[in-house]
Structures are given as C-alpha cells and as structure tokens.
N, C-alpha and C positions, 0 to 999 in steps of 0.2 A: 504494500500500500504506500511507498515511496513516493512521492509526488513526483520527481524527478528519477531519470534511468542515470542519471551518472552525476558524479560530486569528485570533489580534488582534496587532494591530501597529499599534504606538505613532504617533497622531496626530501626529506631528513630524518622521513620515518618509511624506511624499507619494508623494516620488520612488522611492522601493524600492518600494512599494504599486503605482505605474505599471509599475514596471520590473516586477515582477512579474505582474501582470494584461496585462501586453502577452507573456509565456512567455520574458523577458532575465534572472531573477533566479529565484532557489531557495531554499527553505529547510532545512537539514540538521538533524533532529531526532534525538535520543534513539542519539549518536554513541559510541563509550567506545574506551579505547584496549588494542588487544588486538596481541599480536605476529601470534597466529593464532588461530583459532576455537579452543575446549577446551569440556570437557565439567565438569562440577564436579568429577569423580573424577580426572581430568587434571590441573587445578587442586590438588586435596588432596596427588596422590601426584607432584607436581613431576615427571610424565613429558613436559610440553609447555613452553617457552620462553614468560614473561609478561612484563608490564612490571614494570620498576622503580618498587615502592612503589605499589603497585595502588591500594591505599585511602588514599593520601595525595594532600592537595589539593596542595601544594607540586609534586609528581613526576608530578599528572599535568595541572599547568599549563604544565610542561613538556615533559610530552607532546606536549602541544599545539601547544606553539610548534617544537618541531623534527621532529614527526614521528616521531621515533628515541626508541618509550616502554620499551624495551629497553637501553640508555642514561645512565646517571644523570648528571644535573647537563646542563649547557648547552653541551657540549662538540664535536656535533652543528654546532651553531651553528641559527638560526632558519629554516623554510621560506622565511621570504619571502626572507630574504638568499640563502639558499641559492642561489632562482630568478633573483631580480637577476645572481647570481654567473654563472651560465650562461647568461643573455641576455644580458651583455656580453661574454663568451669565445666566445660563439656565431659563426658566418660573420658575421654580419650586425654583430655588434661593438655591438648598443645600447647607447647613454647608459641607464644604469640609476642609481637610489639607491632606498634602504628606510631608513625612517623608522618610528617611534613617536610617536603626540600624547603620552604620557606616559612621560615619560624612556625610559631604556635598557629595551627592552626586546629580551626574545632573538629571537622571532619575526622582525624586523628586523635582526637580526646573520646576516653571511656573512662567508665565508672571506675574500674580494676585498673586496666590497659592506661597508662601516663605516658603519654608522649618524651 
C-alpha cells in the first residue's frame, strides 16, 4: 500500500539497501502518533482521548521515544529501555544495555536498563 513504487536512500548506507533488497529491513512511512483513530469532529469536540501537545514538535519527539503520546514529559521512560528492561527480567535473564550516540537521550532510558 506504498503510495509511491520507489524512494532513495542515502548512498552511505549499503548495508540497509542489502538488508532491504534481501526482504531483512522495512521502511515505516508517513507514521503520526494517535492514542486511537478519530474523526476531525472527534478531534474538535474532545469526545476521543489524543496525544499530548498534538502539534508540538517537542511532545511529539517524545512520543516517539516512549510510545506513551498520551503522557507528557519523559516519564514513560524510552521504548528501547523499556525492552532492554524486560529482556533482562525475562526467564532467560539477558545481559541487556540501551544507549544513545548523542547524549541522554529518553528512547534509551528504562526503569532497570540506565543509559
């Protein structure tokens, strides 16, 4: 359901290009963050549950990172830690860590799991 049959990706990434063309990698387009589907009139007359700070890039950067766009602020803690968090509490007890290449950031924060 692609709208478009073909898209560009940046000559500096081979490997996701392979990974992709071999059906190991995906691409997630035109994503937004909604508590649950609404209707504009849903919307207008606040009968359905939205994210916090809808049209703010800040709130819903942090949508992003925890999932929880209903939520304000970072309190959630980030997906990835999140999962780290229960792959180490898990039967299985994996050695888990979640990291950021650029500082602190929430995505990589969990409850357990510390960046």
């Amino acid at each position: 359901s692609q709208a478009c049959s073909s898209f560009g990706l940046h000559y500096k990434l081979p490997k996701l290009r392979q990974l992709y063309q071999a059906g190991e990698a995906a691409f997630v387009s035109n994503i937004g963050a909604l508590v649950q589907p609404l209707t504009k009139y849903e919307y207008k007359s606040g009968t359905k549950s939205t994210c916090v700070g809808l049209f703010s890039h800040s709130d819903q950067t942090a949508a992003a990172q925890t999932l929880k766009c209903q939520v304000a602020g970072a309190s959630p803690k980030g997906v990835g830690g999140r999962m780290a968090d229960v792959l180490a509490a898990g039967s299985q007890k994996f050695s888990t860590s979640s990291f950021s290449l650029k500082g602190k950031k929430t995505w990589s924060e969990g409850f357990s799991v510390i960046q």
